[in-house]
C-alpha positions in Angstrom: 19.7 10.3 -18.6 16.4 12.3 -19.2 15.5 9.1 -21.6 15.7 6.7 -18.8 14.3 9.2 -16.1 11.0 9.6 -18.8 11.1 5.6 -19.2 11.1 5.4 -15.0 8.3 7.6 -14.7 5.9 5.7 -17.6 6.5 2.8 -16.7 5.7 3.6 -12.6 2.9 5.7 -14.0 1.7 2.3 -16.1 2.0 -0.2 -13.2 0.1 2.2 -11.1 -2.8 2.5 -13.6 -2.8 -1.1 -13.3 -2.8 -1.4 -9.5 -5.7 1.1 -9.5 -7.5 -0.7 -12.3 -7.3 -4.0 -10.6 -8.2 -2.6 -7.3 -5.0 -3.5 -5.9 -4.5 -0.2 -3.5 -8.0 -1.7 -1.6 -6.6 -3.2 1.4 -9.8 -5.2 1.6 -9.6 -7.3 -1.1 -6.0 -7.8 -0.3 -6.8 -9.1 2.8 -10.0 -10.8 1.3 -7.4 -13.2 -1.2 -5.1 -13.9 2.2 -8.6 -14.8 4.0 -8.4 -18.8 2.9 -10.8 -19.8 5.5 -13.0 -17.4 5.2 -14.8 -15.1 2.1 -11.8 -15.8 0.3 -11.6 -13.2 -3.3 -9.3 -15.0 -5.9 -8.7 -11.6 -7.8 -5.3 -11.2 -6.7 -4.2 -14.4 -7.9 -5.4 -13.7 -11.5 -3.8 -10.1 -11.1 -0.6 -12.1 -10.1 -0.8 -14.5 -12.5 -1.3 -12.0 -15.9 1.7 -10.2 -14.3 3.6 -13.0 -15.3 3.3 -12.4 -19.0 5.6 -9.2 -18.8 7.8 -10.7 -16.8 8.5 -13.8 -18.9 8.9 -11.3 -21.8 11.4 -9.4 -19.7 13.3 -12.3 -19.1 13.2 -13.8 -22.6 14.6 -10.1 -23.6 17.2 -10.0 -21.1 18.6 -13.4 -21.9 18.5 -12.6 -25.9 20.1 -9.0 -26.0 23.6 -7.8 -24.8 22.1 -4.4 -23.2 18.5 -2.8 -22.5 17.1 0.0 -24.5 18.8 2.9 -22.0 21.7 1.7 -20.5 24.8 0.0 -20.8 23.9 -3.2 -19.1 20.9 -5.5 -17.4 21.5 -5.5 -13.4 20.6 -8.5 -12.4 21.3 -9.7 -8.7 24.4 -12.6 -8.4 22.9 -13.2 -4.6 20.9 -16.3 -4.7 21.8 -17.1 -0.7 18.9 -16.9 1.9 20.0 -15.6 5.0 18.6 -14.3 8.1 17.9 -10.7 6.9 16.1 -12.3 3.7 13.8 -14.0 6.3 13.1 -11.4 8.3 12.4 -8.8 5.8 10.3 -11.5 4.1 8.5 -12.1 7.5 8.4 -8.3 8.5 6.3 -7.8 4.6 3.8 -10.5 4.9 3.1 -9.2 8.4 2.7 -6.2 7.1 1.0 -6.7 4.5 -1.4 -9.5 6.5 -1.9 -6.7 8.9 -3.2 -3.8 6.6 -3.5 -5.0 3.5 -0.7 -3.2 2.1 2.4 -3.7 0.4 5.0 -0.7 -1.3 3.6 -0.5 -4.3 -0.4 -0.3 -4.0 0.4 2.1 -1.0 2.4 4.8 -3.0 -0.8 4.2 -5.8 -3.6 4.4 -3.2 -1.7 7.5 -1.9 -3.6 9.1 -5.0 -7.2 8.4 -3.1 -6.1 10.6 0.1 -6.8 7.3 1.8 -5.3 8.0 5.6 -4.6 4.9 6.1 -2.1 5.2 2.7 -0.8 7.9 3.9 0.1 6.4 7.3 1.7 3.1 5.7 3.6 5.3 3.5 5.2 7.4 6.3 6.0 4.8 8.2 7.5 3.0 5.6 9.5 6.0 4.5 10.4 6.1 8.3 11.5 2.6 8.4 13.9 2.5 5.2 15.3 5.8 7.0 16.1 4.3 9.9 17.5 1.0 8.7 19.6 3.2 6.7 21.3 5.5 9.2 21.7 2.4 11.3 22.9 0.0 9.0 26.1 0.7 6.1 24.4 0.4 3.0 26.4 -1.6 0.6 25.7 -1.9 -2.8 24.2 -5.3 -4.2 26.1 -7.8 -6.3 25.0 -7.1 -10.1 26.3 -8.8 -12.7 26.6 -7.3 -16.2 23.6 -9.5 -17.6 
């Protein structure tokens, strides 16, 4: 457990290195790349599109091996069906992020500037998973063993 714990932690440490490094955690050039019509900044979509190298090597990994490194099994979600709360969670984070210029990930990173406005999205995301939880039963998603 400590193995995988240690892995977690690197590898959030590393994709946060990266979101700082790209400038990703500036909610101005976030909403400088959604700004089509305007002073548009492509320098999300080339962040986007070198984070596709990892992932392809992921996924040629997963579908070669029987298990990953640290654990028993891959999880891997069996849902492939779009449904209303798939919609509106997917509406509900491009709002957001259209809004602010945030999403999860560059917030908890920018967190590390003392930005306020960080700060804010992150408590009132930590707010919203906290009350979606007490007023929804969480059930665990469908994984399947690769």
């Amino acid at each position: 457990m400590r193995a995988q714990m240690l892995a977690a932690i690197v590898c959030g440490l590393i994709f946060g290195a990266g979101l700082v490094i790209s400038d990703m955690i500036n909610p101005g050039r976030v909403l400088a790349f959604l700004d089509v019509a305007g002073n548009w900044d492509p320098t999300l979509a080339f962040v986007m599109g070198g984070a596709l190298i990892p992932s392809a090597v992921a996924n040629i990994i997963r579908s070669r091996g029987s298990a990953p490194l640290l654990d028993s099994r891959f999880y891997v979600s069996t849902n492939r069906s779009i449904d209303w709360k798939l919609v509106t969670g997917a509406a509900l984070f491009g709002l957001g992020w259209g809004l602010v210029g945030f999403c999860p990930g560059p917030a908890i990173a920018a967190l590390s500037t003392g930005r306020w406005e960080a700060v804010l999205f992150v408590a009132a995301m930590l707010i919203g998973m906290l009350v979606y939880r007490l007023s929804h039963r969480q059930r665990l998603p469908n994984y399947s063993a690769n």
